[in-house]
KOLNU-432538 format. One record per residue: residue number from 0; x, y, z of N, C-alpha, C, O in turn. Coordinates in steps of 0.001 Angstrom, whole numbers, plus 500000, padded with zeros to 6 digits. Example, Ala and Ser with C-alpha at 12.3 -4.5 7.8 and 13.67 -1.06 7.14 Angstrom:
# KOLNU-432538
- num n_u n_v n_w ca_u ca_v ca_w c_u c_v c_w o_u o_v o_w
- 0 513190 494310 507800 512300 495500 507800 513200 496700 507800 514236 496681 508465;
- 1 512850 497750 507080 513670 498940 507140 512900 500030 507870 513409 501138 508039;
END
This chain:
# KOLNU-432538
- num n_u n_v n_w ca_u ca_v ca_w c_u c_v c_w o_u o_v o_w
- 0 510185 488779 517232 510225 487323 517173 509683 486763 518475 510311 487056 519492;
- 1 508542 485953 518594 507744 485000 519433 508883 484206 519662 509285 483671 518628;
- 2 509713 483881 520940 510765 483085 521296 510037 482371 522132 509611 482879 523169;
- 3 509761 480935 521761 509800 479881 522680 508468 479209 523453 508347 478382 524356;
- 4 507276 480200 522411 506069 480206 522681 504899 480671 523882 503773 480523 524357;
- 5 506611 481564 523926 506275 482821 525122 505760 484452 524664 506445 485449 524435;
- 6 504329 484264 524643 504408 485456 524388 504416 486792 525066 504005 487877 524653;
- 7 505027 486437 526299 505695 487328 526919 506844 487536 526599 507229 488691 526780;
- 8 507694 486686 526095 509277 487468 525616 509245 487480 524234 508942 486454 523625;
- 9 509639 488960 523405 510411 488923 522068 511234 489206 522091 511465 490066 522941;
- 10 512422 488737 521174 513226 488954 521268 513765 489380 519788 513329 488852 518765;
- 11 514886 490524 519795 515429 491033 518353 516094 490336 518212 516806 489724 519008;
- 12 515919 490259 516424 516843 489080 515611 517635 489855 514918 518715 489466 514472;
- 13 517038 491362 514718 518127 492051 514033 517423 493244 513611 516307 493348 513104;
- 14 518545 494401 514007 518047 495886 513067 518526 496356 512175 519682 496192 511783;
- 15 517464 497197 511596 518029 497951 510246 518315 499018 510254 517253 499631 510372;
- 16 518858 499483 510218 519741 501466 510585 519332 502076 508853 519424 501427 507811;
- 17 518941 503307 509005 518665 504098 507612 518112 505247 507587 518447 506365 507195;
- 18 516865 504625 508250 515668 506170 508020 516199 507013 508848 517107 506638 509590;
- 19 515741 508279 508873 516220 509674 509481 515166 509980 509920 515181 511183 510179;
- 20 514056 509440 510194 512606 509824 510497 511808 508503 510957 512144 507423 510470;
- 21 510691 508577 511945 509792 507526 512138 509121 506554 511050 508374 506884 510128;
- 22 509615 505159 511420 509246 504166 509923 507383 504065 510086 506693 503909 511093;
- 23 506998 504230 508625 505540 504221 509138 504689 502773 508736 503521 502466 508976;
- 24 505754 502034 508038 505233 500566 507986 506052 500031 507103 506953 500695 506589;
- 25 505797 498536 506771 506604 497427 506171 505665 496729 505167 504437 496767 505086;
- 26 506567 496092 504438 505908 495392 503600 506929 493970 503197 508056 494038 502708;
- 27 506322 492949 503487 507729 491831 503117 506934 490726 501920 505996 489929 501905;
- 28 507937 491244 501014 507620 490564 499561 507228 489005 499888 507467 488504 500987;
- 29 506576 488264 498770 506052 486814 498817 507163 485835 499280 506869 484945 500078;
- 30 508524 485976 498774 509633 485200 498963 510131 485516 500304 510979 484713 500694;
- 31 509850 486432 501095 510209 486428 502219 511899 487202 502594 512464 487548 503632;
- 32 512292 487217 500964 513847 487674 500789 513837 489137 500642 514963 489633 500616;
- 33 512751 490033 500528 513281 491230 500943 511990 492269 501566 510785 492073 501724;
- 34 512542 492998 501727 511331 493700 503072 511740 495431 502553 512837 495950 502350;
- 35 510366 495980 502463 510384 497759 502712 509677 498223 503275 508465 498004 503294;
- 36 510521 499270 504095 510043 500099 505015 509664 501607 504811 510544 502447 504621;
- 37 508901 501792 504837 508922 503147 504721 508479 504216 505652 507559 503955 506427;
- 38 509207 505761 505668 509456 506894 506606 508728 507989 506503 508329 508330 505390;
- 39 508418 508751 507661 507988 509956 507506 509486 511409 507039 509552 512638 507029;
- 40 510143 510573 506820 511878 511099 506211 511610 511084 505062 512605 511731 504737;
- 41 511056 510881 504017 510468 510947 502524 510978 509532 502079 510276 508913 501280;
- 42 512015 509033 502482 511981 507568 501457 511559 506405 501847 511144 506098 502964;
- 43 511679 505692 500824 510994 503960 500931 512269 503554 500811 513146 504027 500089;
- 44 512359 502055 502052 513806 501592 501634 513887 500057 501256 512858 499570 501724;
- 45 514501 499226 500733 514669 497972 500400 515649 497288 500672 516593 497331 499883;
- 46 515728 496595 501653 516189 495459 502539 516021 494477 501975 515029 494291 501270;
- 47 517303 493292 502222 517586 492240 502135 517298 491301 503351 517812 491352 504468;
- 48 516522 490585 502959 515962 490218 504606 517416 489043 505697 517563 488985 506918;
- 49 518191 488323 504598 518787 487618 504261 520642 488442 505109 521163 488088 506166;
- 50 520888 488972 504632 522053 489995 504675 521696 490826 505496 522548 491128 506332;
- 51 520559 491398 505572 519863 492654 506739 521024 493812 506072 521832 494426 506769;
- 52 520924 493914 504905 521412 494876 504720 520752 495936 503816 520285 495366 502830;
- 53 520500 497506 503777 520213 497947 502572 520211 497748 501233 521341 497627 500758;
- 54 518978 497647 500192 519483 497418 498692 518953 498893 497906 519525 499408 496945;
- 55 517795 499377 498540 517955 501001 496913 516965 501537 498224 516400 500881 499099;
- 56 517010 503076 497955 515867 504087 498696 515900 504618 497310 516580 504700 496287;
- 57 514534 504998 497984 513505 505592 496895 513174 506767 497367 512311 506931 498230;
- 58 513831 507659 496840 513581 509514 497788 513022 510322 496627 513427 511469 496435;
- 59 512063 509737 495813 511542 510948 494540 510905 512129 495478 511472 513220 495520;
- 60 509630 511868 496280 509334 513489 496274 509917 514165 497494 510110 515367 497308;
- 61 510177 513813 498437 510702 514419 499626 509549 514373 500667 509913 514552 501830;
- 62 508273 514173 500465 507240 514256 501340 507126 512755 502240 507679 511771 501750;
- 63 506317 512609 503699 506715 511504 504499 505860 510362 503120 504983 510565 502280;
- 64 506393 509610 503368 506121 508321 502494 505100 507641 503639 505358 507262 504781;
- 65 503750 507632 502837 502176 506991 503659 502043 505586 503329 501346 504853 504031;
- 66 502524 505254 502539 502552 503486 501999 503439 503336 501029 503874 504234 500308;
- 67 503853 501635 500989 504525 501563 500085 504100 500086 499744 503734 499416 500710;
- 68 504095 499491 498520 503981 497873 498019 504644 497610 497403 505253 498566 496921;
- 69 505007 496451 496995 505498 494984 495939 504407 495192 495017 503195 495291 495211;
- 70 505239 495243 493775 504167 494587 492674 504165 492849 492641 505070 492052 492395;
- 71 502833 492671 492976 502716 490752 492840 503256 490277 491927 503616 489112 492095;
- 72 503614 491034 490339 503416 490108 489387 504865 490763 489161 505633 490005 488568;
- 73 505393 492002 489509 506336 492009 488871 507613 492568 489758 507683 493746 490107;
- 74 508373 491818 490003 509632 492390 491100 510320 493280 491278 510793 493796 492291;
- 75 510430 493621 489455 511052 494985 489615 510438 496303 490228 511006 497344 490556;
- 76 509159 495959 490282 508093 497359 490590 508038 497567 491827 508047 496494 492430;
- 77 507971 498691 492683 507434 499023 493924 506831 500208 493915 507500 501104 493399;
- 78 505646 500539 494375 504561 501484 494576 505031 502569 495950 505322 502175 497079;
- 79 505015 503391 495681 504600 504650 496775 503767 505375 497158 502931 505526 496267;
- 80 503506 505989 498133 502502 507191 498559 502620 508138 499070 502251 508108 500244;
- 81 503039 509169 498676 502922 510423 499349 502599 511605 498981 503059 512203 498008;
- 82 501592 512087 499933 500580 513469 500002 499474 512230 499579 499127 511231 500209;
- 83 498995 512849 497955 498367 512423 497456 498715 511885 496016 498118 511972 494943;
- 84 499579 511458 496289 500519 511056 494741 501218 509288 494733 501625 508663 495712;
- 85 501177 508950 493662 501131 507703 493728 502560 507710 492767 502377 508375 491747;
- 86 503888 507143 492857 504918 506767 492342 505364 505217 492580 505458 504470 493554;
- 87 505659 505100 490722 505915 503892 490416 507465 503719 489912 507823 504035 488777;
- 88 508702 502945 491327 509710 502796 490913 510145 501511 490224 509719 500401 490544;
- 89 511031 501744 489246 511965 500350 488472 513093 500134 488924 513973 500942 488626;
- 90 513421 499001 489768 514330 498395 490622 515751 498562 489521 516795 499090 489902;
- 91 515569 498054 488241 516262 497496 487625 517104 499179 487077 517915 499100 486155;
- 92 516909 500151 487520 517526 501645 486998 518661 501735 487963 518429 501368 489115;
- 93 519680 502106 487708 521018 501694 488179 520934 503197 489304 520271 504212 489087;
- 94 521698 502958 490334 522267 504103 491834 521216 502766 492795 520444 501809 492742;
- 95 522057 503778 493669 521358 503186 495519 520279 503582 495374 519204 502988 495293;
- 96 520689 505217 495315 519598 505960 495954 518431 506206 494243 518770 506794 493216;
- 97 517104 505522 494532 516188 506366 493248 515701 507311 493646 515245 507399 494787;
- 98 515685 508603 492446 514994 510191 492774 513804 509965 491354 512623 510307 491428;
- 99 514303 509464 490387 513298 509424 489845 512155 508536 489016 512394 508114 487884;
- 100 511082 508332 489592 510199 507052 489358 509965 507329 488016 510035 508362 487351;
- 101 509618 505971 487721 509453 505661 485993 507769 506502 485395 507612 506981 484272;
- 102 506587 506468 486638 505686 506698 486374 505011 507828 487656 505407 507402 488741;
- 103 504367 508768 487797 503683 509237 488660 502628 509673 488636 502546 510493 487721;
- 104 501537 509540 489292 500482 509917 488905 499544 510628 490700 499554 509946 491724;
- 105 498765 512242 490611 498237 512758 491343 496814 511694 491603 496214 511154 490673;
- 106 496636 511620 492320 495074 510255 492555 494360 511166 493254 493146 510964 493205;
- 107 494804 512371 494071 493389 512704 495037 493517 513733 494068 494341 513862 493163;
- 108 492201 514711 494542 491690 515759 494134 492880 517100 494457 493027 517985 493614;
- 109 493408 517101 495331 493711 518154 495636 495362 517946 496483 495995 516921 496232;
- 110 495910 518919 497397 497101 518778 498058 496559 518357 499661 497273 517721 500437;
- 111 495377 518762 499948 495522 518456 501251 494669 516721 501478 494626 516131 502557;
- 112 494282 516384 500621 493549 514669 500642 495033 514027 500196 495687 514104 499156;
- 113 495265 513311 501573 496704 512547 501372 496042 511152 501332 494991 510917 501928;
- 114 496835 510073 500463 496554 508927 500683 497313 508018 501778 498535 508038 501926;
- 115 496258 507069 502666 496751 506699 503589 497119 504933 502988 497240 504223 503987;
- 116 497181 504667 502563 497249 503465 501979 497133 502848 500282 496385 503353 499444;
- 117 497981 501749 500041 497512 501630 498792 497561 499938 499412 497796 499317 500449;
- 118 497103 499690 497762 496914 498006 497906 496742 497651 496323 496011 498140 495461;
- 119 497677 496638 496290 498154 496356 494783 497033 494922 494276 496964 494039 495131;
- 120 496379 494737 493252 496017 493588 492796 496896 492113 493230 498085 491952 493503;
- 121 496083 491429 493179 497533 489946 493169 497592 489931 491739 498629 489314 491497;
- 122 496891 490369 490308 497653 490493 489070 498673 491599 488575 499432 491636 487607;
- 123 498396 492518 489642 499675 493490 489392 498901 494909 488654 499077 496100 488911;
- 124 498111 494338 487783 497232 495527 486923 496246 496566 487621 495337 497097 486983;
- 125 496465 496808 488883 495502 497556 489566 495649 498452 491059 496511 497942 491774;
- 126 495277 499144 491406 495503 499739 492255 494480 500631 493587 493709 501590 493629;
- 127 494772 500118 494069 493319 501138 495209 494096 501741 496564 494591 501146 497521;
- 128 494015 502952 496299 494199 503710 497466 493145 504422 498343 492302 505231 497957;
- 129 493374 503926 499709 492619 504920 501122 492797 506254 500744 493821 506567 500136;
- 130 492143 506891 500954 492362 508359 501322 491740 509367 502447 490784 508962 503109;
- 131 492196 510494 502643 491743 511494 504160 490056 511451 503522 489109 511393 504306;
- 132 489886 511482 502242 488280 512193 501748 487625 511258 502078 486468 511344 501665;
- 133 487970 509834 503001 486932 508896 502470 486656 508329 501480 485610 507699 501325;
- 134 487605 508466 500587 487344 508037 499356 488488 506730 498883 489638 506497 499255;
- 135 487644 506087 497971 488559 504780 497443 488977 505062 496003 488139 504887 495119;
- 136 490347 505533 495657 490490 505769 494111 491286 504296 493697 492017 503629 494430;
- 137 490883 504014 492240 491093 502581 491989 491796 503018 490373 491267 503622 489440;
- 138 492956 502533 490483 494172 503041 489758 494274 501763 488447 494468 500563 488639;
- 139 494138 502239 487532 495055 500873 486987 496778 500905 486450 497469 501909 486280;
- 140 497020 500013 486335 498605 499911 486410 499284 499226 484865 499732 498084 484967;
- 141 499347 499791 483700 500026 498798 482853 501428 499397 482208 501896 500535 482261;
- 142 501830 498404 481691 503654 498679 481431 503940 497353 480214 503233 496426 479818;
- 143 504862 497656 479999 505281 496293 479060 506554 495700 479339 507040 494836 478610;
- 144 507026 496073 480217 508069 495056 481451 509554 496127 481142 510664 495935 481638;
- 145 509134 497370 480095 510438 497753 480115 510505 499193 480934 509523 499859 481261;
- 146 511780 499490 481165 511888 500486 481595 511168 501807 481183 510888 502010 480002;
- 147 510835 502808 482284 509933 503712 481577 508771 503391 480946 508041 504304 480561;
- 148 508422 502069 480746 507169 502081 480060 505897 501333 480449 505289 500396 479930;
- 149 505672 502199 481729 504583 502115 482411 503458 503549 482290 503764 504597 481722;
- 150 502194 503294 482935 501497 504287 482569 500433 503614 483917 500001 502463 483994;
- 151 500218 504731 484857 498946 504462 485985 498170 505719 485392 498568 506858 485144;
- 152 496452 504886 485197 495209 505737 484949 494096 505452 486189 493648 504403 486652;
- 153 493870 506814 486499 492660 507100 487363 491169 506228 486652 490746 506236 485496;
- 154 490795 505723 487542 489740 504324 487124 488553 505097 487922 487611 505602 487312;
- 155 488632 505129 488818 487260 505388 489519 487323 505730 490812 488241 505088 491322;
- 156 486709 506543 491722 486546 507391 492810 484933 507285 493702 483804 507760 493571;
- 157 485930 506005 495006 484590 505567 494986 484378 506283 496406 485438 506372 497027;
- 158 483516 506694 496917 482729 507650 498250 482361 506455 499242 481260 505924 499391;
- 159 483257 506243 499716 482564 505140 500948 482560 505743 502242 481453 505578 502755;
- 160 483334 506368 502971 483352 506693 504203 483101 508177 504293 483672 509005 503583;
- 161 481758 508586 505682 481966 509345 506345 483428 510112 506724 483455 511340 506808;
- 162 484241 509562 506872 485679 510704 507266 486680 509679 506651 486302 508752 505935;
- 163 487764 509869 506924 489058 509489 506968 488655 507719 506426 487902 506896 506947;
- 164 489532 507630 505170 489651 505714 505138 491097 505569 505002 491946 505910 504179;
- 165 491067 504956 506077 492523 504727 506571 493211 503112 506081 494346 502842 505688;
- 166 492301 502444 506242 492412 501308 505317 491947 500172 503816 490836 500152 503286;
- 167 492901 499506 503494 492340 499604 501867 493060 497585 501646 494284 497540 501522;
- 168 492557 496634 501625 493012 495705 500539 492377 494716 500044 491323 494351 500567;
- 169 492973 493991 498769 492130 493325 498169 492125 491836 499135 493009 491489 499918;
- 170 490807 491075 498798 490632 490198 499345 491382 489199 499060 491126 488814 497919;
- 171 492624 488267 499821 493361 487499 498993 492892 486317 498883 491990 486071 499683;
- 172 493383 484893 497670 492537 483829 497917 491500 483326 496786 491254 482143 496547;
- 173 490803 484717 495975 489689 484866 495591 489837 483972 494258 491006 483735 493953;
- 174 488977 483510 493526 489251 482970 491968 488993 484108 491173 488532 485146 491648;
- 175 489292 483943 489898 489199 485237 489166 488017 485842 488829 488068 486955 488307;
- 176 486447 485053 489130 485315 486267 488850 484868 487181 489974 484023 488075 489926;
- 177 485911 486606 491415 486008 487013 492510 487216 488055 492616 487514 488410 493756;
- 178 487589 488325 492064 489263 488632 492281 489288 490156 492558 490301 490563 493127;
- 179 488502 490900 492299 488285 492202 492615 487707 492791 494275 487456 493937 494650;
- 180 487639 491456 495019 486821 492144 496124 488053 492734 496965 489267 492542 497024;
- 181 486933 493698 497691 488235 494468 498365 487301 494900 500046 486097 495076 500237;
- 182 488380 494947 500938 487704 495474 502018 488423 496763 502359 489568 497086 502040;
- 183 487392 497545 503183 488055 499442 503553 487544 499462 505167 486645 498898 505790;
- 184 488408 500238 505434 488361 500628 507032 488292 502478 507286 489081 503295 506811;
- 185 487232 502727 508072 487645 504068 508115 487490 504786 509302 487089 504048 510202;
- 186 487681 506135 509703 487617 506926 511523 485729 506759 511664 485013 506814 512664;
- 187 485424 506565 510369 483930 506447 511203 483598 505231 511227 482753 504728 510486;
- 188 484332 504572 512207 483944 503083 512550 483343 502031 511793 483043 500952 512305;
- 189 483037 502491 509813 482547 501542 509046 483747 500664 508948 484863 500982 509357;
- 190 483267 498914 508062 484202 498118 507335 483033 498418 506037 481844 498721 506143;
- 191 483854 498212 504820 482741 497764 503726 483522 496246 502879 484749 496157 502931;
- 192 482872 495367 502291 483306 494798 501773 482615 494426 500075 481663 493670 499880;
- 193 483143 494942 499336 482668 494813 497919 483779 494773 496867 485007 494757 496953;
- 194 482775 494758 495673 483210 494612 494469 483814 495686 493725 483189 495754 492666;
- 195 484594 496437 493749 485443 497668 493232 484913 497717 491267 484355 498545 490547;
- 196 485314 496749 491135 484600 496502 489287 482898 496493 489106 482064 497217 488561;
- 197 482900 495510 489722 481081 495507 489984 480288 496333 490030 479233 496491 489417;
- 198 481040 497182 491155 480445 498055 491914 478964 496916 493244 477838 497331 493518;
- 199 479465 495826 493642 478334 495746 494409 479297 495574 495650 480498 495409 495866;
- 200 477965 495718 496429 478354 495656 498174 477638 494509 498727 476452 494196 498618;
- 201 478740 493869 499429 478711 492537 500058 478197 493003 501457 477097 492785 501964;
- 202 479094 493590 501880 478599 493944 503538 478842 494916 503595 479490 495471 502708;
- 203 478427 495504 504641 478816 497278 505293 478562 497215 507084 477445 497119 507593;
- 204 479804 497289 507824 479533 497283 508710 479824 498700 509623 480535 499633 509251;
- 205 479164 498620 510774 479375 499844 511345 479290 499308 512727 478271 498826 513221;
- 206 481181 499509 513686 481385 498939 514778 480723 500073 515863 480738 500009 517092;
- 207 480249 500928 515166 480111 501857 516571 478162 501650 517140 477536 502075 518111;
- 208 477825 500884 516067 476500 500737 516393 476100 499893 517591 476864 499025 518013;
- 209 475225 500068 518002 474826 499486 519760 474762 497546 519820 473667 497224 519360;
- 210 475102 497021 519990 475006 495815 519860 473547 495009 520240 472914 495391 521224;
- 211 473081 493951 519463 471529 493258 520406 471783 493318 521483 472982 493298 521760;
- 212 470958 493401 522401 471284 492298 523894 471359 490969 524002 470603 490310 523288;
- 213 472147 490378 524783 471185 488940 524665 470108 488518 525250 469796 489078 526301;
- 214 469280 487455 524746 467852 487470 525598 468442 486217 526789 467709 485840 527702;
END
């Protein structure tokens, strides 16, 4: 917390005690009322931002958890990542602790291409994960709001980066013949910014390239 428009002092408003392992990022839903964190301890956890108290962990595979999201469209849903495996939990399945997600699906090729990121549609129906290969796999996501009855299908496997793409999301904002753009980040200093459906490319940048001079 920025106290006082000093940004030399922050100050804690409050901690959350849980993980057993280093948290490897957050995610705080649209309403602002609840927040997940997730560990290199295998679970994703769900906080009450409100109470600051625990509401469910999500410990299906045991491996460090690489991302985690909110479904936009639907509250009960939250997305996982770990190795290379993509799990889809239902809030609404009764215990603290969830072991087992409603849907799972392998996205990379293999055990050692872990995904470093995912990134959910703002309609909820879609999915794109970073991965170690450089690669962008683009998931789709459908269900019919009941329990168990979801289903994620492998869409497409797209080759953008030289090494490692470490980052992945959709462009927010967009109108709907726009709504697919997405930007990626990766260790070989590219950005790309395109059309995942389209398939076209808007930009491609590369920070490591020598800059003009000025005249």
């Amino acid at each position: 917390h920025d106290h006082g428009g000093d940004r030399g002092l922050v100050m804690q408003t409050a901690l959350l005690k849980g993980h057993k392992g280093p948290v490897c990022g957050l995610d705080l839903d649209a309403s602002g009322g609840r927040l997940l964190s997730w560990s290199e301890d295998g679970t994703c956890r769900l906080w009450d931002t409100k109470t600051r108290r625990g509401i469910r962990c999500m410990a299906g595979g045991g491996e460090a958890v690489c991302s985690a999201a909110f479904s936009p469209t639907n509250e009960h849903l939250v997305l996982t990542a770990s190795g290379g495996t993509i799990s889809v939990y239902d809030l609404r399945r009764e215990g603290v602790v969830l072991r087992d997600p409603a849907v799972v699906l392998r996205a990379t090729p293999d055990d050692d291409t872990e995904i470093n990121q995912i990134a959910v549609h703002a309609e909820g129906e879609a999915v794109c994960c970073a991965a170690d290969n450089g690669t962008v796999y683009r998931l789709s996501l459908q269900g019919d709001g009941e329990a168990r009855g979801y289903a994620l299908r492998l869409e497409d496997a797209l080759e953008l980066h030289a090494n490692i793409c470490s980052a992945v999301q959709y462009r927010p904002g967009r109108s709907a013949a726009s709504s697919h753009e997405l930007v990626t980040g990766g260790y070989d200093c590219c950005m790309f910014h395109l059309d995942v459906v389209a398939g076209e490319m808007y930009n491609a940048l590369n920070l490591s390239a020598s800059q003009p001079k000025k005249r």
